[in-house]
C-alpha positions as CSV (number, residue, x, y, z in Angstrom):
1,X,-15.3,16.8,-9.8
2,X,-16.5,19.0,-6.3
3,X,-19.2,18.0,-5.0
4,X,-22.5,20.5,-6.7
5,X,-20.2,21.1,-9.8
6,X,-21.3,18.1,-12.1
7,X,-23.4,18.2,-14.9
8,X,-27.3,19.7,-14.2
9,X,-25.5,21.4,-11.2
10,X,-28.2,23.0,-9.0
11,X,-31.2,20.3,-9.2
12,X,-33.9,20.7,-6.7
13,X,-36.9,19.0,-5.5
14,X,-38.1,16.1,-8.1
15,X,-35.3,16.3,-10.2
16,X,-32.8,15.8,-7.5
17,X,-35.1,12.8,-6.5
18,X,-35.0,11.0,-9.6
19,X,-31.3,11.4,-10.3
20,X,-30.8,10.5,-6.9
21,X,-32.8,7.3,-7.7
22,X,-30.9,6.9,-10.6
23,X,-27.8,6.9,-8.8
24,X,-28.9,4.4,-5.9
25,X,-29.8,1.9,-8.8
26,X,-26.7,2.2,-10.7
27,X,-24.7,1.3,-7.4
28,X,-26.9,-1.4,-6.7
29,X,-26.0,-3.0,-10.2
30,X,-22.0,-2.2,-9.6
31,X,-22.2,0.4,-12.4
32,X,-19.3,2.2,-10.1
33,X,-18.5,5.3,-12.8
34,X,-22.1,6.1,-13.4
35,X,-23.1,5.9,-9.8
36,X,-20.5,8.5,-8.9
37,X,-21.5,10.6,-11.9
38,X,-24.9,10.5,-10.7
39,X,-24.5,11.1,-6.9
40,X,-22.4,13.9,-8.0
41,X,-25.2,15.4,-9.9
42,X,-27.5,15.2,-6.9
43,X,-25.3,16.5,-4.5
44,X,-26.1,20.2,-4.7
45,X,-25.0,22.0,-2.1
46,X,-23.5,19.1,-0.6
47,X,-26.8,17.9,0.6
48,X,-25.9,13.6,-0.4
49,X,-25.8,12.6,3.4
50,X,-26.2,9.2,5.6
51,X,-25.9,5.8,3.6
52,X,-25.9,8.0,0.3
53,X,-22.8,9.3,1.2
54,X,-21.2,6.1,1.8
55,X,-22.6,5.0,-1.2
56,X,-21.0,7.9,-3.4
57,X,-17.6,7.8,-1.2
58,X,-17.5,4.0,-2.4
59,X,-18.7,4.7,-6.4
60,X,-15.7,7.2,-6.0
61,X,-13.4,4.7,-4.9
62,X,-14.6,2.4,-7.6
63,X,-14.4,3.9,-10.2
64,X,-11.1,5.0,-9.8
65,X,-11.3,8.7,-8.5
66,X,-9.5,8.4,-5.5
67,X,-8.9,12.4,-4.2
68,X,-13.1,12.7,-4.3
69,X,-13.4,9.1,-2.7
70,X,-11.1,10.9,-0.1
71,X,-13.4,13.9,0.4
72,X,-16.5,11.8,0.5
73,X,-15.8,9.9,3.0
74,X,-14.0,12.4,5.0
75,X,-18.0,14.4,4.6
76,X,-19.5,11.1,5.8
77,X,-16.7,11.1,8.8
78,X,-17.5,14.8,9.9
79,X,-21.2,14.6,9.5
80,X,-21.1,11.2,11.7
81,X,-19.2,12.9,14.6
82,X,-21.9,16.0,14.5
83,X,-24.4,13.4,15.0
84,X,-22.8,11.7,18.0
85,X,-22.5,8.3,16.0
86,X,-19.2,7.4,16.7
87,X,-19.6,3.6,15.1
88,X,-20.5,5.0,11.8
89,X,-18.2,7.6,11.8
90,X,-15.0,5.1,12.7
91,X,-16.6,3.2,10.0
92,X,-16.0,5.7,7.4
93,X,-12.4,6.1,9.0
94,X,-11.9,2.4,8.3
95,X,-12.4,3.1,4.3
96,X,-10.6,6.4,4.3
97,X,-7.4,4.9,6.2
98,X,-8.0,1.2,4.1
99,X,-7.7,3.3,0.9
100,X,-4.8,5.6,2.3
101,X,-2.7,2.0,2.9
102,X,-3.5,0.1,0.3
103,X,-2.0,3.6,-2.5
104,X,1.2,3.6,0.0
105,X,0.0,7.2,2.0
106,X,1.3,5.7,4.9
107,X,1.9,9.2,7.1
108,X,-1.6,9.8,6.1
109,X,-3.2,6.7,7.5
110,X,-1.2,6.7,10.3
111,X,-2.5,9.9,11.5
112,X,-6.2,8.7,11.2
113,X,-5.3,5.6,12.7
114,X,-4.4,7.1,15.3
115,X,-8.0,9.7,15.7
116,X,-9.6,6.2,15.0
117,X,-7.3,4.6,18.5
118,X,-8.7,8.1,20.1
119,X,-12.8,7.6,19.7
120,X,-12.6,4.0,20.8
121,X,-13.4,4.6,24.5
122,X,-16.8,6.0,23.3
123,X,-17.9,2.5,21.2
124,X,-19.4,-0.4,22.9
125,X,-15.9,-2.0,24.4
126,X,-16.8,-5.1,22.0
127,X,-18.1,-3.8,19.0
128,X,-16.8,-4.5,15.6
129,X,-15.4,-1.0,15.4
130,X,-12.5,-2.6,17.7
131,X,-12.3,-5.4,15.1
132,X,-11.8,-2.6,12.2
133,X,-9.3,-1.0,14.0
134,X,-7.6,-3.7,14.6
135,X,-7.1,-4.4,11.2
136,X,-5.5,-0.8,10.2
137,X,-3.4,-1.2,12.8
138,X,-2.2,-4.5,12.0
139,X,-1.7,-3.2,8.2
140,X,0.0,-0.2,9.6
141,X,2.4,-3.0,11.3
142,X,2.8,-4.7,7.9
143,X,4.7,-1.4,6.3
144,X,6.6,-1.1,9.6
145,X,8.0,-4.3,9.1
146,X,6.5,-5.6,12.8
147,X,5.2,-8.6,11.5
148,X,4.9,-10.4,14.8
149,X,2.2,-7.0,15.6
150,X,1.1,-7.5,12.6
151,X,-0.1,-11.1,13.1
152,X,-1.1,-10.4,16.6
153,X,-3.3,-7.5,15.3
154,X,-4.6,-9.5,12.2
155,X,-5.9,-12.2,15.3
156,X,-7.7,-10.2,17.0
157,X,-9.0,-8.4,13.9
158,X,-10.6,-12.2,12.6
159,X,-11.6,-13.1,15.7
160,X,-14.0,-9.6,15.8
161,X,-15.6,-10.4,12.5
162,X,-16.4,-13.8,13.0
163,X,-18.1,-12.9,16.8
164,X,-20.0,-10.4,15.2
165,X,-20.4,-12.0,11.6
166,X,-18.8,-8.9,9.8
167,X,-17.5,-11.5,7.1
168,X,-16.1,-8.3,5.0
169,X,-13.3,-7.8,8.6
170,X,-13.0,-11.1,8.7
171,X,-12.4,-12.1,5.3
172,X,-10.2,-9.2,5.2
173,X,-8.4,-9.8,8.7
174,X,-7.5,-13.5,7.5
175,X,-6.1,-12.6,4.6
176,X,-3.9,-10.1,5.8
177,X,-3.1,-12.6,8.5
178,X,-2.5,-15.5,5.8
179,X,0.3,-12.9,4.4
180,X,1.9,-13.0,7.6
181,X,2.5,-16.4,8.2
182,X,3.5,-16.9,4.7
183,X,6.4,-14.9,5.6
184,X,7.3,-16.3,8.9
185,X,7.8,-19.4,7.0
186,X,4.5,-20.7,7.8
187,X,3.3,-21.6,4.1
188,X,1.2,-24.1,4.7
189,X,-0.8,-22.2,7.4
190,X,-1.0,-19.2,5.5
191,X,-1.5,-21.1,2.2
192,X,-4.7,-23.0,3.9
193,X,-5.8,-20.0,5.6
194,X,-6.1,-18.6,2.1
195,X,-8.4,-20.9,0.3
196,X,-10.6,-20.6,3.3
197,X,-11.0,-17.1,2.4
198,X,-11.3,-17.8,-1.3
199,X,-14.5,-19.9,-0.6
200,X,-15.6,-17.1,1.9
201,X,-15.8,-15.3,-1.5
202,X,-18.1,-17.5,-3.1
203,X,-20.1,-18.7,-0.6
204,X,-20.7,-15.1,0.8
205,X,-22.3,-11.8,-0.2
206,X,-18.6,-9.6,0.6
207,X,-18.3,-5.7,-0.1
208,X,-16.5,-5.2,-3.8
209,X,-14.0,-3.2,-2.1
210,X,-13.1,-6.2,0.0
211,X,-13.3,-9.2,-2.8
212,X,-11.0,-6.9,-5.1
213,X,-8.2,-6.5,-2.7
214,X,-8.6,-10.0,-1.2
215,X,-8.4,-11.5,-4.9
216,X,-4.9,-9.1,-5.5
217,X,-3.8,-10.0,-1.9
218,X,-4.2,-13.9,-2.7
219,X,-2.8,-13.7,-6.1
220,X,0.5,-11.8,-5.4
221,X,1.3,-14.2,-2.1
222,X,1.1,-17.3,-5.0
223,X,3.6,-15.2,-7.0
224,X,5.7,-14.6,-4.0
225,X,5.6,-18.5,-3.4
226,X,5.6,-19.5,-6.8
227,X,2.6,-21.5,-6.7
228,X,1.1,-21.3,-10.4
229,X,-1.2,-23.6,-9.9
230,X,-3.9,-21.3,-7.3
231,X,-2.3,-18.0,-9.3
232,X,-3.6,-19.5,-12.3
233,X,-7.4,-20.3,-10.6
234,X,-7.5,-17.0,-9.1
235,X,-6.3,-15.1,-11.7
236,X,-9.1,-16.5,-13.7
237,X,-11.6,-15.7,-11.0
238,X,-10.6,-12.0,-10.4
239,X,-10.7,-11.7,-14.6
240,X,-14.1,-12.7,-14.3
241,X,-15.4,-10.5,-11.4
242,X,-13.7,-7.8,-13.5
243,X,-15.4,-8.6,-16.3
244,X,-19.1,-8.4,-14.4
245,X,-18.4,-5.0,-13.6
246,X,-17.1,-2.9,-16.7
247,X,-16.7,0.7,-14.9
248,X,-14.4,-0.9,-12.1
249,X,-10.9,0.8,-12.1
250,X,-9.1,-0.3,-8.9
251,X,-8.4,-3.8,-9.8
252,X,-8.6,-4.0,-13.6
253,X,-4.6,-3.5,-14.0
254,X,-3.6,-5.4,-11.3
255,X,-5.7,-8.3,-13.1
256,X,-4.2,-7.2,-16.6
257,X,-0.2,-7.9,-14.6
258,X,-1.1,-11.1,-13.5
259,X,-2.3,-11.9,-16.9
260,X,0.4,-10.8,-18.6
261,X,2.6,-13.0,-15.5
262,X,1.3,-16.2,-16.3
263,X,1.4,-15.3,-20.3
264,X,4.7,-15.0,-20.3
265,X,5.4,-18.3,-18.3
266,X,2.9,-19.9,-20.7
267,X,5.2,-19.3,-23.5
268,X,2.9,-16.0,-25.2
269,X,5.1,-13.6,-25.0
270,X,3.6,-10.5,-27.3
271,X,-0.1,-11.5,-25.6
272,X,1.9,-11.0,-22.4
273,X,3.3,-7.6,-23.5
274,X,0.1,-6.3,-24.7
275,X,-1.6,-7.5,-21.5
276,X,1.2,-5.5,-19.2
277,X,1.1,-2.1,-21.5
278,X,-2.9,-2.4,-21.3
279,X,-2.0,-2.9,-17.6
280,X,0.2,0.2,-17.7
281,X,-2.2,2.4,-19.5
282,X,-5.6,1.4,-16.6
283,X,-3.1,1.3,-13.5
284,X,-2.4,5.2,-14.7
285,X,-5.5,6.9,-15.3
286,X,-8.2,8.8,-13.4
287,X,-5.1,8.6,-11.3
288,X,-1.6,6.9,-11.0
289,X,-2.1,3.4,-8.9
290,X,-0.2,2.0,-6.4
291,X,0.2,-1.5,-8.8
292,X,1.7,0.9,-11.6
293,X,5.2,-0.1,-10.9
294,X,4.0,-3.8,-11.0
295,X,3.4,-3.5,-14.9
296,X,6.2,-1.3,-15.8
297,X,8.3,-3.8,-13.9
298,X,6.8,-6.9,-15.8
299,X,7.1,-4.6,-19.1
300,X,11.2,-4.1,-18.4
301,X,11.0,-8.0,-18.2
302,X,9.1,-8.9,-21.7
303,X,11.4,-6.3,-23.5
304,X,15.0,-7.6,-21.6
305,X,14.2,-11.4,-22.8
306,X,13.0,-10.1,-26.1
307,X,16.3,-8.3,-26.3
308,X,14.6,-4.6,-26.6
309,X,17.6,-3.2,-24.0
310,X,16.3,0.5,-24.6
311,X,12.6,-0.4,-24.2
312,X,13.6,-2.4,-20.5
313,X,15.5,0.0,-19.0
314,X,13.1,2.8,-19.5
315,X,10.5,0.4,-18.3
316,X,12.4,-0.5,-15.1
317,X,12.9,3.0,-14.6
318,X,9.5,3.7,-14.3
319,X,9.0,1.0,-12.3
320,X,11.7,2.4,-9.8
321,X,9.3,5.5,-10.1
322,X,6.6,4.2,-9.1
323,X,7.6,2.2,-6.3
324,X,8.4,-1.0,-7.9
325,X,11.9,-1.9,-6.9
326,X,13.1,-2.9,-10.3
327,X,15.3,-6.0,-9.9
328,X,16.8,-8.6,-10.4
329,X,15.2,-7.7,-13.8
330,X,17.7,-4.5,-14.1
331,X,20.5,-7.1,-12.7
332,X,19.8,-9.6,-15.6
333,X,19.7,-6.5,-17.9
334,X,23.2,-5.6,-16.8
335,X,24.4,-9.0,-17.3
336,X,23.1,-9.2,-20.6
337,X,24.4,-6.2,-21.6
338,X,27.8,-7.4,-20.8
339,X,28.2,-5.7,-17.5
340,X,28.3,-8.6,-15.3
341,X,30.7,-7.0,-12.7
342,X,27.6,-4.3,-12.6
343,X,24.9,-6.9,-12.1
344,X,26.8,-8.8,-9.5
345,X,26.9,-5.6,-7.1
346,X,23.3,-4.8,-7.8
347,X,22.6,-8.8,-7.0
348,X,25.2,-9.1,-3.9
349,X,23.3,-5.7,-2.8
350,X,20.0,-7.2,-3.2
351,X,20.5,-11.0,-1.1
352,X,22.6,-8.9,1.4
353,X,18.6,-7.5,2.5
354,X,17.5,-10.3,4.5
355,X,14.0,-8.6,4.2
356,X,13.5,-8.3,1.1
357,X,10.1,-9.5,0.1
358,X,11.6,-10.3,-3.7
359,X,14.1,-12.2,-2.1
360,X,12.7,-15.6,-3.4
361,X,12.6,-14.0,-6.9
362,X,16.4,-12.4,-6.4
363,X,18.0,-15.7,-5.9
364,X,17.8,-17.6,-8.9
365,X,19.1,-14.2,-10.6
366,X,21.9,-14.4,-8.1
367,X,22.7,-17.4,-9.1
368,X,23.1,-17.0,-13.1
369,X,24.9,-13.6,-12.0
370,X,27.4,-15.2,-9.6
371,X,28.3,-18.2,-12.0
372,X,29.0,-15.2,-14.9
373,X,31.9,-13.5,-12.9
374,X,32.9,-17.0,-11.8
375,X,31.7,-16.5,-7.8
376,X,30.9,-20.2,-7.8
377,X,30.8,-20.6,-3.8
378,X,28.0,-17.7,-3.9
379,X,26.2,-19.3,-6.5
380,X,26.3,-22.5,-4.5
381,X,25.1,-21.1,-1.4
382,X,22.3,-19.5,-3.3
383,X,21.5,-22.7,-4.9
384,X,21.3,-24.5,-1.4
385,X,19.3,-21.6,-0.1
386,X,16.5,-22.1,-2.5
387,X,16.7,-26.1,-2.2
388,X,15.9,-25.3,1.6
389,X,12.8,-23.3,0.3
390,X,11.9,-26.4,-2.4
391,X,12.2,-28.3,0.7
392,X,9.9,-26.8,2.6
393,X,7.6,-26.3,0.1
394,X,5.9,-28.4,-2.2
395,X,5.1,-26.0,-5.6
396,X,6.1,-27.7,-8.8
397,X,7.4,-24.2,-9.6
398,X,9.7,-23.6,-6.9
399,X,11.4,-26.8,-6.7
400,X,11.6,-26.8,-10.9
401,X,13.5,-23.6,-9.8
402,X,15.7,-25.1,-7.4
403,X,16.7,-28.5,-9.4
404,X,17.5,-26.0,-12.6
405,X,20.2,-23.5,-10.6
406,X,21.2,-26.8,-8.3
407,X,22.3,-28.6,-11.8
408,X,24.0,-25.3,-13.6
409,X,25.8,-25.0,-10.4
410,X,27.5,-29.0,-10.5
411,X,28.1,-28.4,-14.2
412,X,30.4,-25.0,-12.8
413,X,31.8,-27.3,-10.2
414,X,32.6,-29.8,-12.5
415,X,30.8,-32.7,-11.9
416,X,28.7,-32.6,-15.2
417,X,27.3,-36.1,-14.0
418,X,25.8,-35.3,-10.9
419,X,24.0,-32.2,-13.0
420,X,22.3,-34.3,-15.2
421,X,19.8,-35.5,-12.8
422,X,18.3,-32.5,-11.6
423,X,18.9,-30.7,-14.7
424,X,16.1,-33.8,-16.1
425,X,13.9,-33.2,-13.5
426,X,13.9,-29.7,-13.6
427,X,12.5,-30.0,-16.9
428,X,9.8,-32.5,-16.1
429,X,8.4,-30.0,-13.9
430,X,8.2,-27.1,-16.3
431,X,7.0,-29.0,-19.3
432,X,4.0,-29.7,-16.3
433,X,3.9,-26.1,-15.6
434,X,3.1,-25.2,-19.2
435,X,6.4,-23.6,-19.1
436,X,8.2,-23.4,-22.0
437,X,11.0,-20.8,-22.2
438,X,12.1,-22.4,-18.6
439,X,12.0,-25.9,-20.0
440,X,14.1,-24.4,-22.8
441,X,16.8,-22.9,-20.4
442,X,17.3,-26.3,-18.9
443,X,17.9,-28.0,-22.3
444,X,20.6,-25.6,-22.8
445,X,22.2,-27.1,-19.4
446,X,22.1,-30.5,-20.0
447,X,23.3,-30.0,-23.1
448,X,26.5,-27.9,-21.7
449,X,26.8,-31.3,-19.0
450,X,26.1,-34.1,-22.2
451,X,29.0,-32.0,-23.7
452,X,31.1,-31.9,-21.0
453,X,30.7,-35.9,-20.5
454,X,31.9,-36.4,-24.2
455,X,28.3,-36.9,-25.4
456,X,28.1,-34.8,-28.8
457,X,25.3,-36.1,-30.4
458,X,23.1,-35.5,-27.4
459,X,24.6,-31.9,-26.7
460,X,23.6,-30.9,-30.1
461,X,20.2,-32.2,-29.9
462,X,19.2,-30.2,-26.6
463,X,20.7,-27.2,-27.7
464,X,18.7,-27.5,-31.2
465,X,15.5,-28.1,-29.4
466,X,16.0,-25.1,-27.2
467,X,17.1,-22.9,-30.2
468,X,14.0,-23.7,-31.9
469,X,11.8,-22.6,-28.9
470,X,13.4,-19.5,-28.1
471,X,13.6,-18.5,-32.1
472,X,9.9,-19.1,-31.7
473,X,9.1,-17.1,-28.4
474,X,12.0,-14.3,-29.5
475,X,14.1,-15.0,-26.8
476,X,16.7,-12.6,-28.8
477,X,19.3,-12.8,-25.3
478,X,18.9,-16.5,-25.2
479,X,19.4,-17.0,-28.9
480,X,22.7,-15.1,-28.9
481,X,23.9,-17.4,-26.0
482,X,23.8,-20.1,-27.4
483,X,27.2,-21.4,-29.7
484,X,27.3,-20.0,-33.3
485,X,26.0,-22.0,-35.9
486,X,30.2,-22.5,-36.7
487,X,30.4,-23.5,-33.1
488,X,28.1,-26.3,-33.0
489,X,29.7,-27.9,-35.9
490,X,32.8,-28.2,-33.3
491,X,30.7,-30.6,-31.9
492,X,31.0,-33.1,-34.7
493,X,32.3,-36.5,-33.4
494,X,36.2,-37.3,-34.0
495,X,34.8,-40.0,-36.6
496,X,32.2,-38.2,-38.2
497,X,34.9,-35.3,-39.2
498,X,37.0,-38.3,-40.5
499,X,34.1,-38.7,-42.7
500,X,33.6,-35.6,-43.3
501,X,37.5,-34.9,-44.2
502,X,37.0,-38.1,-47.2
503,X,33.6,-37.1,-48.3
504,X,35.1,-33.7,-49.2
505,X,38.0,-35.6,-50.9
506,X,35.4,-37.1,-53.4
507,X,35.3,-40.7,-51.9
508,X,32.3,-43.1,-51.9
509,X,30.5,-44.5,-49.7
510,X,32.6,-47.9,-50.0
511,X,35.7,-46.2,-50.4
512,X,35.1,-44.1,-47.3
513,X,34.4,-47.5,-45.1
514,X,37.3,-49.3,-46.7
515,X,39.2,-45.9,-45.4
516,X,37.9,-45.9,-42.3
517,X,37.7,-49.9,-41.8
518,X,33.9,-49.3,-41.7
519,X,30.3,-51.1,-43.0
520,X,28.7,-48.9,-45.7
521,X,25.9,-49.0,-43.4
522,X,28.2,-47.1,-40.6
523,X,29.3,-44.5,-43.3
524,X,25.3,-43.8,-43.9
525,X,24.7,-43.2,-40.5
526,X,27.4,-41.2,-40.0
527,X,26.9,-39.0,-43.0
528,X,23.2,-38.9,-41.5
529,X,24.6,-37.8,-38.4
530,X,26.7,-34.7,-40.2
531,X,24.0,-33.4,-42.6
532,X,21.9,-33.0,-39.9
533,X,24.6,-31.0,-37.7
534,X,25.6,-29.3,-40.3
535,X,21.9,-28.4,-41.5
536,X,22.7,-29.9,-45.3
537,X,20.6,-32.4,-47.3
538,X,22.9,-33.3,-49.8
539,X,27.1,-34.6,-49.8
540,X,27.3,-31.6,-52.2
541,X,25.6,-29.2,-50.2
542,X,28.0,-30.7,-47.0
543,X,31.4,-30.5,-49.2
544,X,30.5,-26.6,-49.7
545,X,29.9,-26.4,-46.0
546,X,33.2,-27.9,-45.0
547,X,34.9,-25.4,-47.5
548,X,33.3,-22.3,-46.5
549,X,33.4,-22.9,-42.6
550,X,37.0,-23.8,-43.0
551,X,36.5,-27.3,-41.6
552,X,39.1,-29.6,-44.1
């Protein structure tokens, strides 16, 4: 809405006043859409200037109205350089370019990073407006994909704010910073570096602009590392801050994605889907977000495990649209539609960029897509990447990850012995995690290796624990993996179908051990052992079986 255009347009004297009032108290109590509603009303004739237009340029930004955030603060800019106040006005640059980053205008911010380079002869030579700077620049560096600049500039941003106690910089600076050295390999730096911010934003009274995108920033460098446990905390934290401030738009969807994130991993998958379309529907109104692609991405991924092809690859178009790139999801879908020679030159594509920030999210895909058109040596050097990672860091998550593609690549190899242990401990650490569909994947691999070592019994019970969770979670892709139900009686032990073969015949108990040179109590357990294979209660039931499924 222009500025002297909103409803009771023209207000003068006391009236302007009041609403005016009105509008200063509704910022104060983070009521972000009615401040801006309310600061447009008084601004007849443009006449909102100083803190007030800060304070509506910020409502703006808040509240999800991102073109007259723009203009506001582009007002507050102008009117600071007519009045000579080049630290205010380079102050209202840092929002304008912040914004222009952090929604991907990066020929925009660069151009007013570099006016903002321009007025810093005129500024005290170590004010904080050096600091602010600073920090652009260093984001700037980030999309350029200089992140040894970056790191340097992120430094020296940090090192302002603290000199001059600007704890929204320095909060800001260090968390930027911590995404660096995450990066360079540097987890545990950039990991601890992290929490120290995350008690900056309790302990301290920290701009809402800054705690949203600190909160976001935290949350997705957990995803990247796969550490559930602080994504989980925070999560909760940024739901909460959310929560206190009902007319906030900027962070609302990204919230709603990781939501629906750790949803899914918790097992609730249609919570998780409601969570990422409610996502989809806040991240696209007043205006279309930069996180947007985030929750059609995570979308594409609830439909492809629930089987909903159609559904997933609209999704992961739009996520493609919006500047998500959408794999390995649309690898995985490719697989699973039975184009695995498609999938493996989307995924061969994909670990070829060195770069790529999804790479620790690409690999484990690789894997599964590698073993399908029989690559095994690029599944193994996949697998041995990510054990480097697991290595090198400690998540439960990460190293579940590692242990679960390390075991399904022995059992491809062969040695179906040497899976079995990592497969095991693969699935101690999701059942920890809270995870599971994952823990569920596993069981289906240690029953392949049980098999493989001539250990029916145990096969079959893995693979009917697994079926019973994904027929739960509606794992529809996972559920047609698995062996038919004709399959799994294949599985029946040399013996028991010897059992089987005379209990069809009409023989008792007694008959069937004098047969078989066995104790009645043997023949028990054995037809124990078949009705429950078979899913039958009764020898009746389990002679009808054995006809129909042609197994005598």
């Amino acid at each position: 809405m222009p500025a002297g255009t909103g409803p009771s347009s023209g207000l003068r004297g006391m009236d302007r006043d009041r609403v005016l009032a009105e509008a200063q108290a509704a910022f104060a109590r983070r009521a972000w859409e009615s401040a801006w509603l309310a600061f447009t009303t008084a601004d007849t004739e443009d006449q909102i200037d100083g803190d007030d237009l800060d304070r509506m340029a910020t409502a703006a930004m808040l509240s999800g109205h991102d073109d007259e955030s723009d203009r506001a603060w582009l007002r507050a800019y102008r009117s600071r350089i007519a009045a000579d106040d080049l630290s205010h006005a380079l102050r209202c640059l840092f929002w304008l370019t912040f914004r222009l980053l952090n929604n991907g205008r990066i020929e925009q911010a660069n151009g007013w990073i570099a006016r903002a380079e321009s007025l810093l002869d005129g500024v005290n030579p170590d004010g904080v407006e050096h600091g602010q700077v600073a920090y652009l620049a260093g984001f700037q560096a980030v999309f350029a994909g200089d992140e040894s600049r970056a790191v340097d500039r992120f430094e020296e941003a940090a090192a302002i704010g603290v000199r001059h106690h600007d704890i929204d910089l320095q909060v800001l600076a260090q968390t930027g910073l911590s995404r660096m050295l995450i990066r360079l390999d540097r987890q545990a730096d950039g990991q601890h570096l992290l929490d120290e911010v995350m008690v900056a934003l309790a302990a301290s009274e920290i701009a809402p602009i800054v705690v949203g995108d600190v909160y976001c920033t935290a949350i997705e460098a957990c995803t990247e590392t796969f550490d559930v446990s602080r994504a989980r905390e925070w999560t909760s934290a940024l739901t909460g801050w959310c929560a206190e401030q009902p007319e906030l738009v900027p962070y609302r969807g990204q919230c709603l994605v990781h939501q629906s994130e750790l949803l899914q991993l918790g097992g609730d998958w249609p919570a998780a889907l409601d969570q990422a379309e409610r996502a989809r529907d806040q991240l696209s109104r007043p205006t279309v977000q930069l996180a947007l692609g985030a929750a059609c991405y995570q979308q594409g991924e609830l439909h492809r495990l629930r089987g909903e092809f159609t559904k997933a690859e609209d999704a992961y178009g739009f996520a493609s649209r919006y500047g998500r790139e959408p794999q390995p999801g649309l690898a995985l879908l490719r697989l699973a539609q039975g184009r695995p020679d498609t999938a493996a030159a989307m995924s061969r594509r994909l670990v070829s960029e060195d770069g790529s920030p999804i790479r620790s999210r690409t690999l484990p895909a690789h894997v599964e897509i590698m073993l399908a058109v029989s690559d095994v040596a690029a599944a193994r050097a996949a697998a041995d990447e990510l054990g480097r990672h697991a290595t090198d860091q400690s998540g439960p998550m990460l190293q579940a990850i590692a242990m679960h593609v390390l075991g399904w690549v022995l059992i491809a190899e062969g040695d179906n012995r040497a899976a079995l242990s990592p497969l095991r401990q693969a699935h101690s650490r999701w059942n920890t995690l809270g995870a599971p569909y994952e823990a569920a994947r596993t069981r289906v691999l240690i029953a392949r290796a049980c098999k493989g070592l001539g250990d029916a019994d145990s096969a079959i019970l893995e693979t009917d624990a697994a079926r019973r969770v994904f027929d739960q979670l509606g794992a529809v892709v996972d559920l047609h993996s698995l062996p038919t139900e004709q399959e799994s009686t294949q599985l029946l032990t040399h013996r028991e179908a010897e059992v089987l073969r005379l209990l069809v015949s009409g023989r008792t108990n007694r008959a069937i051990g004098d047969e078989l040179v066995l104790s009645e109590r043997t023949v028990e357990r054995h037809l124990s052992n078949i009705f429950r294979k078979l899913d039958v209660s009764t020898r009746s039931a389990a002679t009808a079986y054995a006809f129909e499924h042609g197994l005598v």
